[in-house]
C-alpha positions in Angstrom: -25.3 73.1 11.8 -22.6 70.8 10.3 -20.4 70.5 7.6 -21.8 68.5 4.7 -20.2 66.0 2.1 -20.5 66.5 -1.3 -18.9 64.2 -4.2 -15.7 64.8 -5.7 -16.4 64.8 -9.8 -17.2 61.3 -10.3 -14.9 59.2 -8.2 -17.0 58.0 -5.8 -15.1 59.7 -3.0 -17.0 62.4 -1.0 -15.3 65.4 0.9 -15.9 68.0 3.4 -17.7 71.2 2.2 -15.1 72.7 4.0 -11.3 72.0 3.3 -7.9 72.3 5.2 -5.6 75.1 3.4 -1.8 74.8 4.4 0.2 77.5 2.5 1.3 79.3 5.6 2.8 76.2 7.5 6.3 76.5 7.7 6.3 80.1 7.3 3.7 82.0 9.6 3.0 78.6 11.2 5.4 76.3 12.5 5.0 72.6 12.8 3.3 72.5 16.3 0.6 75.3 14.9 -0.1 73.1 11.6 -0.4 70.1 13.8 -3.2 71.6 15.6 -5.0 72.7 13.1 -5.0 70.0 11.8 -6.2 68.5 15.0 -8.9 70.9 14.9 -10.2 70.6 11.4 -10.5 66.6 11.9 -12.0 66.7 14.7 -14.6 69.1 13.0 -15.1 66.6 10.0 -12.6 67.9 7.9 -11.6 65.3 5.7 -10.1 67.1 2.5 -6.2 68.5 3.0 -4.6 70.9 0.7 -1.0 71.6 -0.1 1.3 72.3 -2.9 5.1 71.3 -3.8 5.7 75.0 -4.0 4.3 76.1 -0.4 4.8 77.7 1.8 4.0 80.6 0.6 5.4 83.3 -0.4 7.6 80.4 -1.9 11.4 80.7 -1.5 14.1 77.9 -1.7 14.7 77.8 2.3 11.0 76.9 2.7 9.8 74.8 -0.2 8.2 72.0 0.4 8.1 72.3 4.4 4.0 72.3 4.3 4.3 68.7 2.8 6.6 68.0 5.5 4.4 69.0 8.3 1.7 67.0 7.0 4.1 64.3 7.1 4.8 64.6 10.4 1.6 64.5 11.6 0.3 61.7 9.7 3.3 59.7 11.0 2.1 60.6 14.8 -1.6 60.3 14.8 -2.4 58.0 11.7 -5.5 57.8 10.1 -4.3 58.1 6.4 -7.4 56.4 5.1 -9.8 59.5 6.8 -8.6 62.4 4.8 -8.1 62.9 0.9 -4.7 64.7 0.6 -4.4 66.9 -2.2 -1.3 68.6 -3.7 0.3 69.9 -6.9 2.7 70.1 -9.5 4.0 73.3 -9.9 3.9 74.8 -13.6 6.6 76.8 -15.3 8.5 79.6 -13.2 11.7 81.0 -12.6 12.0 78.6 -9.5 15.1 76.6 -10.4 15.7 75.1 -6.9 12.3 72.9 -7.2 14.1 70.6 -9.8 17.5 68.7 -8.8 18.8 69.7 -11.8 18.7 73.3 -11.5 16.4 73.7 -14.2 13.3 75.8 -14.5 10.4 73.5 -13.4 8.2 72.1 -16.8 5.0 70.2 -16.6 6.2 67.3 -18.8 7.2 63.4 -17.6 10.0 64.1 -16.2 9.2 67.2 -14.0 6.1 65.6 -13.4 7.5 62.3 -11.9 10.5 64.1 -10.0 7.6 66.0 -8.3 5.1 63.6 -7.2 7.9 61.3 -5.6 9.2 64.5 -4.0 5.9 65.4 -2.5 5.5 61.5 -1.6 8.2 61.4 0.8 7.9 64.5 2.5 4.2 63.4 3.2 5.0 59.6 4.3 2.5 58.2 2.0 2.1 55.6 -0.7 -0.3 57.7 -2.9 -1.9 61.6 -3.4 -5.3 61.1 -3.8 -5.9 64.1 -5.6 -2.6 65.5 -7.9 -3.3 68.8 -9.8 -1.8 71.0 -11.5 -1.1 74.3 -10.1 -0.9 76.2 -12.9 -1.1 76.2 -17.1 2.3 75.4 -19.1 0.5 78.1 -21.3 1.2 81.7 -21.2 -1.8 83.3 -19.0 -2.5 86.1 -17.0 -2.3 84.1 -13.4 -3.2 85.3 -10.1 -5.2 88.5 -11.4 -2.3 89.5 -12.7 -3.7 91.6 -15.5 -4.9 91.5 -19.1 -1.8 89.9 -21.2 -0.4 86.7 -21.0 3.2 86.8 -18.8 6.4 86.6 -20.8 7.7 83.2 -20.9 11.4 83.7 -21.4 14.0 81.5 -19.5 10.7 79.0 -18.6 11.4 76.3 -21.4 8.6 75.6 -24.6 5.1 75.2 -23.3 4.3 71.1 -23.1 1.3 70.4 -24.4 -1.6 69.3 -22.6 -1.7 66.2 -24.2 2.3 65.6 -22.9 1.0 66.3 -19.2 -2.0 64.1 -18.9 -0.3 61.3 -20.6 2.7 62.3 -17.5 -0.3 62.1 -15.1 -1.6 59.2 -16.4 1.3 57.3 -15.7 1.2 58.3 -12.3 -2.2 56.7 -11.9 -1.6 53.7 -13.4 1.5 53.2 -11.0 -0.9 54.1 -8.1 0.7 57.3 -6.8 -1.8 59.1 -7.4 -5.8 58.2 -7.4 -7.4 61.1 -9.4 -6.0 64.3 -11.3 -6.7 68.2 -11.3 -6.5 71.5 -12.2 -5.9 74.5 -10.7 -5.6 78.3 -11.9 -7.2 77.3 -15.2 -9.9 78.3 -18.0 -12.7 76.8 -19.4 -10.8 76.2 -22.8 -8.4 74.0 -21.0 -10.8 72.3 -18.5 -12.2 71.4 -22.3 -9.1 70.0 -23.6 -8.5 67.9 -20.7 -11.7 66.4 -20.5 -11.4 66.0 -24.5 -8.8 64.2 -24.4 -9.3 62.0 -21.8 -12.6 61.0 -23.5 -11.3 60.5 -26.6 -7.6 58.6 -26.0 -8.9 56.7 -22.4 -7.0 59.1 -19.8 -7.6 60.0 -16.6 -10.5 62.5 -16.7 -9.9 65.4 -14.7 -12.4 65.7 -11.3 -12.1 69.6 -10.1 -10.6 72.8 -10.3 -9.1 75.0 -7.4 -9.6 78.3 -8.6 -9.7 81.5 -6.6 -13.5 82.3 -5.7 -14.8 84.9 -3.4 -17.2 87.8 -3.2 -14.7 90.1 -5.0 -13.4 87.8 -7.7 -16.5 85.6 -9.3 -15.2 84.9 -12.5 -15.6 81.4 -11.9 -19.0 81.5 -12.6 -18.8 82.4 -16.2 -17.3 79.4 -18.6 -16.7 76.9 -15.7 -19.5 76.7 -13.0 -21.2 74.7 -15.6 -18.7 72.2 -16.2 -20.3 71.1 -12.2 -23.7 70.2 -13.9 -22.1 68.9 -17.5 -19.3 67.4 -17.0 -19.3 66.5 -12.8 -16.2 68.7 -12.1 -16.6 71.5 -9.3 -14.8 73.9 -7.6 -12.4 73.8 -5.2 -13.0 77.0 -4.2 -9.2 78.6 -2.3 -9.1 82.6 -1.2 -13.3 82.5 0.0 -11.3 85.9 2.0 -9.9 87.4 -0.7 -6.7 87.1 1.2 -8.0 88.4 4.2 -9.5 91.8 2.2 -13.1 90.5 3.2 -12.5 90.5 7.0 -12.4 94.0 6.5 -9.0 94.0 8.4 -7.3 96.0 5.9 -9.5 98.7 4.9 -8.7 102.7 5.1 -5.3 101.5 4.4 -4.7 99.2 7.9 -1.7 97.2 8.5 -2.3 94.6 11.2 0.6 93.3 12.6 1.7 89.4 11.6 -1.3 90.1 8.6 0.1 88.4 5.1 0.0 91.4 3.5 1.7 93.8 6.4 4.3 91.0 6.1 5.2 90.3 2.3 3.0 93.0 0.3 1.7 90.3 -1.9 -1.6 91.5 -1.9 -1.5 93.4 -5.6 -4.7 91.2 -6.8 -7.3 93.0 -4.3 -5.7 96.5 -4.2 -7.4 97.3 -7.4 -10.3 100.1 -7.9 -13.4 99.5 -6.8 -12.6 97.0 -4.5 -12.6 99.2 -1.4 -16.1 100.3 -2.0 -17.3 96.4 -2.8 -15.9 95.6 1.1 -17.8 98.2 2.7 -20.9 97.2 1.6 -20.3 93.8 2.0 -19.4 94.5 5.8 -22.2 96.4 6.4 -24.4 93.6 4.7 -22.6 91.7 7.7 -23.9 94.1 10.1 -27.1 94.7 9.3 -27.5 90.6 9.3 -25.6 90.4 13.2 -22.3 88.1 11.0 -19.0 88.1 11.2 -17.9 89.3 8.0 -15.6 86.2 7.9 -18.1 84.0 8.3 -20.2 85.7 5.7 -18.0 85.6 2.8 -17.2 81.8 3.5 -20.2 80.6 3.9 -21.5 82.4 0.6 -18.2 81.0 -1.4 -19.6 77.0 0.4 -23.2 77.7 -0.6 -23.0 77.6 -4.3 -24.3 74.7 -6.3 -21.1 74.3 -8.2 -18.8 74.3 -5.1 -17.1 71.0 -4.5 -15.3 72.3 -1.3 -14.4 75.8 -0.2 -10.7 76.2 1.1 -10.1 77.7 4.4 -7.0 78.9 5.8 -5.9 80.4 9.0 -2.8 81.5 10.8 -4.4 81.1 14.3 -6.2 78.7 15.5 -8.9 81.6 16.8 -9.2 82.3 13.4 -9.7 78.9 12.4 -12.1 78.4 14.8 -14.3 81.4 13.4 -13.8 80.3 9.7 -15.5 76.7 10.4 -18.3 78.2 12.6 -19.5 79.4 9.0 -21.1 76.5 8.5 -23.5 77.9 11.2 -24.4 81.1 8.7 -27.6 80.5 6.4 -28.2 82.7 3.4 -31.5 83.4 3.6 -33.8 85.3 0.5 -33.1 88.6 2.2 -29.4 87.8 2.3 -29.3 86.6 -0.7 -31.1 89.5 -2.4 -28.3 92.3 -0.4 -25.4 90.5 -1.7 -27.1 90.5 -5.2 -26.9 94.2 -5.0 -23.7 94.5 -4.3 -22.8 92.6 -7.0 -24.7 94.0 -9.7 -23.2 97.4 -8.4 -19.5 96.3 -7.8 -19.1 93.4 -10.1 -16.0 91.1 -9.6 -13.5 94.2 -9.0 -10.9 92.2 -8.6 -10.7 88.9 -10.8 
């Protein structure tokens, strides 16, 4: 089997079912390891490339922006520019006061906004992004399963309004940095908004979301899986492994060596109750079926109707391999039916 191409919202553009994640370059990965994956996931039909302002990740001043960079550097020794859509994003409002030149906390207004983009531009070696978003709400949410109740937003500035940003974003298009806009880390109610407003005052209408989608975390699926069919905007789906949780690598309390989470402890979304339990079962699903539990969990996340792409990510290239061999898994009716069981007994333990 192959990958297949699917449209991105209404632009016209297609992209790979599967997509390029970058957060660990410059971190885990250096630039010869992001190089080849990148190698790799061309050669395999990749065509969509994700990346951020703030990676890699866990973000820190001495390595911000040094994904971009790498993806700079290989563009500007192979070529090919007009084969892959490059994603990145804005970063919203943190704490992180070495992102902005002038030592302020970074906002998602005009000028944030327009410092950003031309940073990103430069470390890339490109003209234009074709696919800006926004990493995450101005507003006061609860992010990255952090928890019921919105996070406190003192030090961080006023929240800009939506309207403030797309209008920042809009400009952006119109100057032809960027081809298309979108969202990332966001709810239905402000998928609404943008799309409201872009309808109503002619601005660039938003064309995804990258939200965090796996077997553990299906949230998406209530309030914005049905913007796909509405409104034409799908998922970009990032963490199809729950951060590595549904390899299965760090049950009973293991600790693999070089593993993200043996490394910076940043795994707090998926060490929540219930999620344990939801694993097992899903690798013995994985089992029973003869799959790599890798390869099962991705290719579920790829085979939804309202999945744009699903976004893979790997620290080895052995491990990248196995992630796009996915494409080889089917989900039969008897699959199908097991991982419904799961679900209806586990839920989404860890949104």
């Amino acid at each position: 089997m192959t990958l297949d191409y699917r449209p991105l919202g209404q632009t016209g553009i297609t992209v790979s079912s599967l997509a390029l994640g970058t957060m660990t370059w410059g971190e885990q990965n250096t630039e010869a390891d992001g190089h080849a994956q990148l190698d790799r996931a061309t050669d395999f039909g990749i065509t969509l490339i994700d990346t951020a302002e703030s990676y890699s990740i866990p973000p820190r001043a001495e390595t911000q922006g040094s994904t971009e960079r790498i993806i700079g550097s290989w563009l500007k020794t192979r070529g090919g520019r007009d084969r892959i859509v490059l994603a990145s994003k804005v970063a919203g409002p943190s704490d992180r006061t070495y992102m902005r030149a002038d030592g302020a906390p970074p906002r998602l207004d005009a000028q944030n906004i327009t410092e950003a983009v031309e940073a990103s531009l430069r470390r890339l070696g490109t003209d234009y992004i074709d696919l800006y978003q926004i990493h995450w709400p101005s507003r006061a949410l609860p992010l990255f399963g952090g928890g019921a109740h919105a996070p406190a937003r003192e030090g961080l500035g006023a929240e800009v309004s939506i309207e403030e940003t797309l209008e920042a974003l809009s400009s952006l298009v119109t100057a032809g940095k960027v081809r298309h806009i979108g969202l990332s880390n966001e709810t239905a109610w402000g998928l609404s908004r943008f799309l409201g407003l872009a309808e109503r005052q002619g601005l660039p209408r938003v064309v995804s979301v990258q939200n965090a989608y796996n077997l553990l975390n299906r949230k998406y699926e209530t309030g914005l899986a049905e913007f796909h069919e509405r409104e034409r905007v799908g998922l970009l789906a990032y963490s199809p492994l729950a951060q590595g949780f549904l390899t299965g690598k760090y049950q009973n309390g293991a600790r693999p060596e070089k593993a993200r989470l043996t490394l910076f402890d940043r795994g707090a979304r998926y060490q929540k109750p219930g999620v344990a339990e939801a694993v097992d079962a899903y690798l013995r699903i994985a089992r029973d079926f003869t799959l790599d539990p890798a390869q099962l969990a991705i290719a579920f996340v790829t085979s939804r109707p309202f999945v744009t792409s699903n976004i893979i990510g790997a620290t080895t290239l052995e491990q990248l391999e196995t992630d796009l061999r996915s494409v080889d898994v089917r989900l039969t009716s008897d699959l199908e039916s097991r991982i419904a069981e799961v679900y209806q007994r586990y839920g989404s333990p860890a949104p």
